[in-house]
C-alpha positions in Angstrom: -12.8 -2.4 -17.4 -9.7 -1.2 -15.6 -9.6 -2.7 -12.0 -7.1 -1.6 -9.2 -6.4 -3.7 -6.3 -4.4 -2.3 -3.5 -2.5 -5.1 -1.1 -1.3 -8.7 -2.5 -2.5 -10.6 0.3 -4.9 -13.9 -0.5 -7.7 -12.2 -1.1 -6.4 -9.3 -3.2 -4.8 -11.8 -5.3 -7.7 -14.1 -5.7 -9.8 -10.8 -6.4 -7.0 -10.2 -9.2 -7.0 -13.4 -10.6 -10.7 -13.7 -11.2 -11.0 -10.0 -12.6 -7.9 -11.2 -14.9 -9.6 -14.3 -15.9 -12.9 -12.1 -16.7 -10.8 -10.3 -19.2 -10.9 -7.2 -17.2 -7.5 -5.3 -16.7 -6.0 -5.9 -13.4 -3.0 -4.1 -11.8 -1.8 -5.0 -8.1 -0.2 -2.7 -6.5 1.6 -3.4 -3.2 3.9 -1.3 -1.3 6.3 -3.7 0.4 8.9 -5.3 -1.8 7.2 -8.8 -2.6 3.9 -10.0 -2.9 1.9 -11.9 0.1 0.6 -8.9 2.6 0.6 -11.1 6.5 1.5 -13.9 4.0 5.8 -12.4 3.5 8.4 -14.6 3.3 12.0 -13.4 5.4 14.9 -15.1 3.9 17.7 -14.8 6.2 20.9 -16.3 6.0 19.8 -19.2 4.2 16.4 -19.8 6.1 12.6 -18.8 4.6 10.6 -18.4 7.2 7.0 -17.6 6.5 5.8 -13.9 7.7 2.3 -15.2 8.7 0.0 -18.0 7.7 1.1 -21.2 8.0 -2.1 -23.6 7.9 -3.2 -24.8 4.8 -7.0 -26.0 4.2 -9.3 -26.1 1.3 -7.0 -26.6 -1.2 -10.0 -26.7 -4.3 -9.9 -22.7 -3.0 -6.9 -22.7 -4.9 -8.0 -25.2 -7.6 -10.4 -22.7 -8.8 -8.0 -20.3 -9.4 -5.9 -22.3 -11.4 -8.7 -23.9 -12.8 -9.7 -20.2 -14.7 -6.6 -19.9 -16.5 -7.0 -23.9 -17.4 -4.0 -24.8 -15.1 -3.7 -27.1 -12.0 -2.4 -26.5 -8.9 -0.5 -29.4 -8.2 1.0 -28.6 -11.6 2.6 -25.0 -9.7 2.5 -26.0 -5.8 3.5 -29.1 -3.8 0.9 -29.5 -0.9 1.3 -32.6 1.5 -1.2 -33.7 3.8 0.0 -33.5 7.8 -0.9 -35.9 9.9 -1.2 -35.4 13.2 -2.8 -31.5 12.1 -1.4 -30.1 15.5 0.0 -31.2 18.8 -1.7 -29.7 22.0 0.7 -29.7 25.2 -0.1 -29.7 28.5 1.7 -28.4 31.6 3.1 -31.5 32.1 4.4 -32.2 28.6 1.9 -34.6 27.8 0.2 -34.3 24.4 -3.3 -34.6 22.4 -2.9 -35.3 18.6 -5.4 -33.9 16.2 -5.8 -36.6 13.4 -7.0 -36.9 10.0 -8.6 -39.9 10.6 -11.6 -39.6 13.2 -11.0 -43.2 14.1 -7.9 -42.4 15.4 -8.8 -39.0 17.1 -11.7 -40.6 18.4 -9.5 -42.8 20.0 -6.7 -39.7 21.0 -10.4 -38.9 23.3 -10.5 -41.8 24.9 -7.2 -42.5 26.0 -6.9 -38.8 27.4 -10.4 -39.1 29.0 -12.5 -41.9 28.6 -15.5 -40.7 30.3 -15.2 -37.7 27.1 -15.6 -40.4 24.7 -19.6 -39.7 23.0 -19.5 -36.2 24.7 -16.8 -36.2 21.8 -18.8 -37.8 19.5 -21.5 -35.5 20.0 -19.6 -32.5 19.5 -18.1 -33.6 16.5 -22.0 -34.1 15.2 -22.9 -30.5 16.6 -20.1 -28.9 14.5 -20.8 -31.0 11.4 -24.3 -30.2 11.4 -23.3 -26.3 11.9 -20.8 -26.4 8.7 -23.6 -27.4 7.1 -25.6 -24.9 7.6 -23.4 -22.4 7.5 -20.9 -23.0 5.2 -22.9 -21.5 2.0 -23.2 -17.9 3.7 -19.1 -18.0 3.8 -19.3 -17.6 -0.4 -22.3 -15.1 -0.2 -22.5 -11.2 0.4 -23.7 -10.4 3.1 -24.9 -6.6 3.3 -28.4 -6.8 3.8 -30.0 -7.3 6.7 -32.7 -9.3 5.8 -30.2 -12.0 4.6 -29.0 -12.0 8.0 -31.9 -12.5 9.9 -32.8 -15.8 7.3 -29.8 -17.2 9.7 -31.1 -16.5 12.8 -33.3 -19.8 13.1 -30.3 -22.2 12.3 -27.9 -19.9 14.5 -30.9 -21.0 17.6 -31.4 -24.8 16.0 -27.9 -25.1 16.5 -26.9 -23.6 19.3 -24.3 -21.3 17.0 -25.1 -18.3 18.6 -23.2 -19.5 22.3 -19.4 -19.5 22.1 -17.2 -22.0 20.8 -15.8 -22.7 24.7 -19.5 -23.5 25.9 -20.3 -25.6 22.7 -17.1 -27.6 23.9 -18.1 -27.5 27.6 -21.6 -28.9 26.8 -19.5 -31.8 25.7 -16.5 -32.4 27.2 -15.4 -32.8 31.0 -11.2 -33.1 30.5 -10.0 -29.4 31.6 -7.2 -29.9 29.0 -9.1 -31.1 26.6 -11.8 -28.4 26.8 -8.9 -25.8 25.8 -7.4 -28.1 23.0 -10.9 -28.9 21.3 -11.8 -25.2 21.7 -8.2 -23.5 20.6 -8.9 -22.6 16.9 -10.7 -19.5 17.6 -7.5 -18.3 18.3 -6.7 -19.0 14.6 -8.9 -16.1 13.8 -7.9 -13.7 16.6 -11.0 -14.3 18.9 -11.5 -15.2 22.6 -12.5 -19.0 22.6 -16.0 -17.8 24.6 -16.4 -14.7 22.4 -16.4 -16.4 18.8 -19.5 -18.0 18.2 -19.8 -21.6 17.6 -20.6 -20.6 13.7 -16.9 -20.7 13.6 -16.6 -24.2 14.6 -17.1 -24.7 10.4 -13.5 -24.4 10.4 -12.7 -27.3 12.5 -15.1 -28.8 9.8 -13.0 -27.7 7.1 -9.8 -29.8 8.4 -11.7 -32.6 9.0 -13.0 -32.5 5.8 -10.1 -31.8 3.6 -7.1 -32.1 5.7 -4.3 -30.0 6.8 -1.3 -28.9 4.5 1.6 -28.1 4.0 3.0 -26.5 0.8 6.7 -27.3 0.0 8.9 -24.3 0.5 6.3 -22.3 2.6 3.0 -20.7 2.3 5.0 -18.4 0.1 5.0 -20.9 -2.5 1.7 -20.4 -3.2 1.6 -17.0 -2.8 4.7 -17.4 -5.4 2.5 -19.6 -7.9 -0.8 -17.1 -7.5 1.2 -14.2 -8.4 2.8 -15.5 -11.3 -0.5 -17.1 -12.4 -2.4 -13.9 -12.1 0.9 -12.8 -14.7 -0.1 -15.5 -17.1 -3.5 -13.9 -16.8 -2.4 -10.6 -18.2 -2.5 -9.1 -14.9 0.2 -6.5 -13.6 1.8 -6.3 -10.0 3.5 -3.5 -9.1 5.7 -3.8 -5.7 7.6 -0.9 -3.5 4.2 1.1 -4.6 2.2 2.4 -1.6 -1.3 3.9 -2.2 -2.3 7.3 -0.1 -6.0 8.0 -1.2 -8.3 6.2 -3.0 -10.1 9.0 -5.3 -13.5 9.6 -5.1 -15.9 12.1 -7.5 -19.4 12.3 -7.4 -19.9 9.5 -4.8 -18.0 6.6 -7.2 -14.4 5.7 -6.8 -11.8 6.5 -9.7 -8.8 5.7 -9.5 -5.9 6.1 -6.8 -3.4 8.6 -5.9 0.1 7.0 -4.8 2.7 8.4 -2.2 4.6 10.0 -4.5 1.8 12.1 -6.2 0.8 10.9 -9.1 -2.8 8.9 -9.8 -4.2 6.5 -11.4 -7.7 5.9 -13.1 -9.7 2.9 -12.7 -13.0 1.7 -13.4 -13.3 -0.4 -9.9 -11.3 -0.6 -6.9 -10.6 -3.3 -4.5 -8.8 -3.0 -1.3 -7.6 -5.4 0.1 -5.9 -2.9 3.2 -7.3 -3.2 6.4 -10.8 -2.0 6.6 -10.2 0.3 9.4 -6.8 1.5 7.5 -9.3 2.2 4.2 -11.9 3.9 5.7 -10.1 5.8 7.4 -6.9 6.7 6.3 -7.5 5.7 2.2 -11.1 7.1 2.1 -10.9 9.9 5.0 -14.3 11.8 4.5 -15.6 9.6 2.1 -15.6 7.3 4.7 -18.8 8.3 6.0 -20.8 6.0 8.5 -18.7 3.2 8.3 -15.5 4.2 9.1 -16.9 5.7 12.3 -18.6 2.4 13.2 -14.8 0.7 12.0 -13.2 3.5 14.6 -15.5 1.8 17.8 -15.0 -1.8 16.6 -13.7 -4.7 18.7 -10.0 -5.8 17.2 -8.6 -9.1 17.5 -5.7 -9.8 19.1 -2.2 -8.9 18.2 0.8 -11.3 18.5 4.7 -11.3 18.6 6.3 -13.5 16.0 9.3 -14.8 16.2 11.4 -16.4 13.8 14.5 -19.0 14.6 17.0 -20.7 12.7 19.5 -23.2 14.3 22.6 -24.4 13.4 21.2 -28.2 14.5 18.2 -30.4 14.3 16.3 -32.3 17.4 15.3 -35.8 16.0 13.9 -36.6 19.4 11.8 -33.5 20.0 8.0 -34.3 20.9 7.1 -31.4 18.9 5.2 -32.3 15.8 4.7 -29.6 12.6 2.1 -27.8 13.9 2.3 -27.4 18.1 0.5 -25.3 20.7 0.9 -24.7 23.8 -1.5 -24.7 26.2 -0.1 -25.1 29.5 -0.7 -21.6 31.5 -3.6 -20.3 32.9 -6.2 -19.6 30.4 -8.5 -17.5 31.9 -5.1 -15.3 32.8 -3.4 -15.5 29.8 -7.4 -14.7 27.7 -8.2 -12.4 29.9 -4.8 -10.3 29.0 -4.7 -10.8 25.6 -8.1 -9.9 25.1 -8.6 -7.0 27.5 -9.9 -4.0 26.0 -6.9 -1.7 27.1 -5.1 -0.9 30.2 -5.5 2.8 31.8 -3.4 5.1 30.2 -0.2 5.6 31.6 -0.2 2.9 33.6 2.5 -0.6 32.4 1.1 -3.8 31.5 1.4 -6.4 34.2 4.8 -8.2 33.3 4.9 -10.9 31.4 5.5 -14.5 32.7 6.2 -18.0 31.8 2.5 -19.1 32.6 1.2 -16.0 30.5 2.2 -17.6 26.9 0.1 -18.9 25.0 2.1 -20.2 22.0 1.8 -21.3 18.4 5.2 -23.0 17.3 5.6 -24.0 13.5 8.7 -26.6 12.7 8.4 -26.3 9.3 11.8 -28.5 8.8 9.7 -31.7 10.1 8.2 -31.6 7.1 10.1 -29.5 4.4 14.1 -29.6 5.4 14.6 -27.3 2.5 13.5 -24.1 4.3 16.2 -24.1 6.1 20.3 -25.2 5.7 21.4 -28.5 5.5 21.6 -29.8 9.1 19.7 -26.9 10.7 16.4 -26.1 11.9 14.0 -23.1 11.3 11.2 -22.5 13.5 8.7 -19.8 13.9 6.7 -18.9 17.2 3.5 -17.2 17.8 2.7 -15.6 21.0 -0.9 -13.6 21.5 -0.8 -10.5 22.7 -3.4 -7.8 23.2 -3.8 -5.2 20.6 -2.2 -1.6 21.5 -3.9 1.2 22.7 -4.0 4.5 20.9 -0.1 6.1 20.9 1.2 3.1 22.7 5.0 1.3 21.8 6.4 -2.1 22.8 9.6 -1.2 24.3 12.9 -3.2 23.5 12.6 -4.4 26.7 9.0 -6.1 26.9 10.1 -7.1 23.3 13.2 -8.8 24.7 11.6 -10.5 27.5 8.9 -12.4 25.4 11.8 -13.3 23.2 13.5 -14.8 26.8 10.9 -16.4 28.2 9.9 -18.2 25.0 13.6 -19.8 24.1 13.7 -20.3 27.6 10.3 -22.5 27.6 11.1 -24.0 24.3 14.7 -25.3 25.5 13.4 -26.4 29.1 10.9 -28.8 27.9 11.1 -29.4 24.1 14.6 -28.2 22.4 17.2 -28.9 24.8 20.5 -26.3 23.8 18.1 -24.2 21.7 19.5 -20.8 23.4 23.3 -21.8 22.5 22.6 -22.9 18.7 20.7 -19.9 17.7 21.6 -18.5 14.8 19.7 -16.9 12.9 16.6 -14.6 15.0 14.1 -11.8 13.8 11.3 -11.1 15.2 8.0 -8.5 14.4 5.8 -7.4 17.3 2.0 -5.2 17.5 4.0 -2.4 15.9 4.6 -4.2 12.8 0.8 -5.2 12.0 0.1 -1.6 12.9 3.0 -0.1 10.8 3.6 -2.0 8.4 0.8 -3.5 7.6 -1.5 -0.8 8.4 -4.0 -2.9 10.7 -5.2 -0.4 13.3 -3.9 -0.7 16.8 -2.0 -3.5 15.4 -4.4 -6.2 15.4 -2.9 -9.4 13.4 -6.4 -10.6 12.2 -8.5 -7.7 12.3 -11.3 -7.4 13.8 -12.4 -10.2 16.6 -14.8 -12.7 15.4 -17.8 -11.6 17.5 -21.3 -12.2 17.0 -22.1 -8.7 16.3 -18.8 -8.3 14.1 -19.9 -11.4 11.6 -21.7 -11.0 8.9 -24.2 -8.4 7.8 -22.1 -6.6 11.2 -18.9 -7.5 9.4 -17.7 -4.6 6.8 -19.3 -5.6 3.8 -17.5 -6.6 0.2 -18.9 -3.6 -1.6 -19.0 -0.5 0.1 -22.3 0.8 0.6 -20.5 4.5 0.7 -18.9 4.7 -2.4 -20.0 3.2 -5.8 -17.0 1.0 -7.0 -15.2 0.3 -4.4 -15.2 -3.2 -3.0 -13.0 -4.8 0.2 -11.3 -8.2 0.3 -9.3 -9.5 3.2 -9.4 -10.9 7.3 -11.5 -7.7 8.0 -14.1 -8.2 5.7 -17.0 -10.7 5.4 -17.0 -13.5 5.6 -13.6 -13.3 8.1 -10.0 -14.5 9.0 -8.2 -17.5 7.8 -7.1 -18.4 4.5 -10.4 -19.9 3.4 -12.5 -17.3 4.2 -10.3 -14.6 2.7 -10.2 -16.5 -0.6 -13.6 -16.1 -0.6 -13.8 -12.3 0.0 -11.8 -12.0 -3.6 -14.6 -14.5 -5.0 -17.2 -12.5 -3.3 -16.0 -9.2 -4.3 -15.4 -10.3 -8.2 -18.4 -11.4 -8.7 -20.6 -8.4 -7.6 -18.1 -6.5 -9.7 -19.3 -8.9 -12.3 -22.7 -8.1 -11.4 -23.7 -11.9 -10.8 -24.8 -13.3 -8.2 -22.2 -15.1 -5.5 -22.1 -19.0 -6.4 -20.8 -21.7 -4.0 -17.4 -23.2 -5.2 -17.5 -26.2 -6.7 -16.7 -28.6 -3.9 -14.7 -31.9 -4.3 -16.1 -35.2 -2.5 -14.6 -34.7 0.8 -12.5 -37.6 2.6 -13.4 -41.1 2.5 -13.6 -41.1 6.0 -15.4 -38.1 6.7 
């Protein structure tokens, strides 16, 4: 069987690698010049920064893959365990460690807020108890209803219907600590009261298996998958955009590229944006669900910025992974996550106190990213997704870029705006663009209720025989764990098997 898969992100390559594996023969095709989709590395001057993922979980998701071809990961890819996972700030420049050990986070609690101490304990039983109910639908398909509904009572056992922020509030008195311990919705591109508490499963994954870091970037395993899926006979094709996916007699057939010319296939997965394949890749063929896909909720958007400098800061409090939580919430959420803004009209500014900021110091970890003696960093700030037609202009772009060096060298790199050397930066535009996520949304859609699941766009498209979707907008959602397994999902219907559960290692000792 000949199998095209359009996009090298993680879950068109682990769609690749398993089709590989099966025998079947597999051609990526991607149309920016490397491999990796959000996942790009930027080499500049010296530096790698990562283009977009930068948290590592579930690493036996990757152990599978290797595992096909007979291979080991740690054989192709050096992961190492972090430890704190991330550093939450407050206004004040006070900080809450997230620790592998729930001994010590436990403890983290209490010193912050002792009176939080078993509402924390609690919680931690809540979200535990949800992973487990939840987690086996994450490596299932998902498109009928009926499969659905069977969730419904453990979604009203426990309580995973209500947003992540109330499952934290039910719990939890600290103001800060309410926003740290429900943050990693934001992870995913949703509104911390908007993402159900289903979602909490991935707090449950890091607690679980740990955070990581691979050696030389996520683009190291992006690196070692590509090159694996090479060992399995499979082709990738970069600087190769596809225009159309063909369609006869209701069944996908092949492709048609930008330059003209087409080419057959037996299956096609895609791992573009759903929105971007309905409507752009499938256009008529698209049928119901591209017009449901044209009225969905999209997650947020986000500037990126990237930053080498020609010095380190032994003495920084920031830790690998930081965030920033020290504006107003409820004014920076209700920005970022604002349906649009009446045409015509500016957006509101943006301040200090409207940030909310993911920075990455790769170089604590890994000093090989970056020269000898220098320091690379990488900076996420959420934005809202654009409306139809609308630009960033260099100006709102250059005042973000301002007011986050200017935040970063107030409180936690002292000098940073004088030892600059190396900057790029990607904005909305570029997820729109570039990566062809429409109105520029970094993870897709939001993770709402009614945009999970069956609701989600499903693996296999119910309009067009052959034709399968992988990816952040497609079931079961964002992050690198659940995009993984997408590629499983979609392989094995293409397979014609049923959807089997990986096969999960003992999880920590102190779990």
């Amino acid at each position: 069987m000949r199998a095209i898969v359009i996009g090298s992100g993680f879950g068109g390559l682990a769609a690749a690698i398993r089709l590989a594996a099966a025998g079947h023969e597999t051609t990526v095709l991607e149309k920016q010049d490397r491999i990796g989709g959000r996942a790009y590395l930027y080499e500049l001057d010296g530096f790698r920064f990562d283009g977009g993922p930068t948290v590592i979980t579930a690493p036996f998701m990757f152990e599978e893959l290797f595992a096909l071809a007979g291979e080991r990961l740690e054989d192709h890819v050096q992961l190492v365990p972090l430890d704190p996972f991330y550093r939450a700030f407050d206004r004040d420049g006070t900080h809450f460690d997230f620790h592998a050990d729930p001994v010590r986070m436990q403890q983290e609690v209490a010193e912050r807020s002792p009176a939080d101490e078993r509402g924390y304990t609690r919680l931690r039983g809540r979200v535990s108890r949800i992973f487990d109910a939840f987690y086996p639908y994450t490596e299932r398909p998902m498109m009928q209803l009926h499969v659905m509904m069977r969730m419904l009572p453990f979604l009203l056992r426990h309580r995973a219907a209500l947003g992540v922020q109330r499952l934290v509030d039910g719990c939890i008195r600290d103001p800060f600590l309410r926003r740290a311990l429900a943050f990693h919705p934001l992870l995913i591109g949703g509104h911390p009261a908007r993402t159900p508490a289903l979602y909490s499963l991935i707090v449950e994954f890091e607690r679980r298996w740990g955070v990581h870091y691979a050696v030389g970037g996520t683009a190291a395993i992006v690196d070692a998958l590509g090159a694996l899926l090479q060992r399995l006979g499979g082709r990738i094709e970069c600087g190769v955009a596809v225009e159309r996916i063909l369609v006869r007699s209701g069944r996908a057939v092949g492709v048609r590229l930008e330059d003209g010319t087409e080419r057959d296939a037996d299956v096609v997965v895609s791992n573009a944006d759903p929105g971007y394949t309905y409507d752009r890749l499938l256009g008529p063929a698209s049928g119901l669900a591209g017009l449901r896909l044209r009225t969905a909720r999209p997650s947020m958007s986000l500037h990126v910025l990237y930053l080498g400098a020609d010095r380190t800061w032994p003495d920084t409090p920031l830790a690998h992974h930081n965030l920033m939580l020290s504006g107003d919430s409820r004014r920076v959420l209700g920005r970022v996550f604002a349906r649009s803004h009446r045409r015509g009209t500016r957006r509101e500014p943006l301040t200090a106190d409207d940030l909310f900021l993911y920075v990455h110091l790769p170089t604590r970890t890994d000093p090989s990213v970056a020269p000898e003696g220098c320091e690379a960093m990488y900076v996420l700030v959420a934005a809202p997704p654009l409306d139809v037609g609308e630009e960033i202009s260099d100006a709102a772009a250059r005042r973000v870029r301002d007011l986050v060096v200017g935040a970063l060298d107030e409180q936690y790199l002292p000098g940073l705006a004088g030892h600059l050397v190396v900057e790029h930066a990607i904005g909305p535009e570029h997820f729109r663009d570039v990566l062809n996520t429409p109105r520029g949304a970094a993870f897709s859609l939001q993770p709402t209720l009614f945009q999970s699941g069956w609701f989600r766009p499903h693996n296999r498209s119910p309009q067009v025989e052959g034709l399968y979707l992988v990816g952040a907008g497609t079931h079961p959602g964002a992050g690198i764990p659940a995009v993984l397994a997408s590629g499983k999902i979609a392989a094995d219907l293409i397979g014609h098997r049923p959807a089997g559960r990986s096969r999960r290692p003992t999880a920590r000792a102190h779990r």
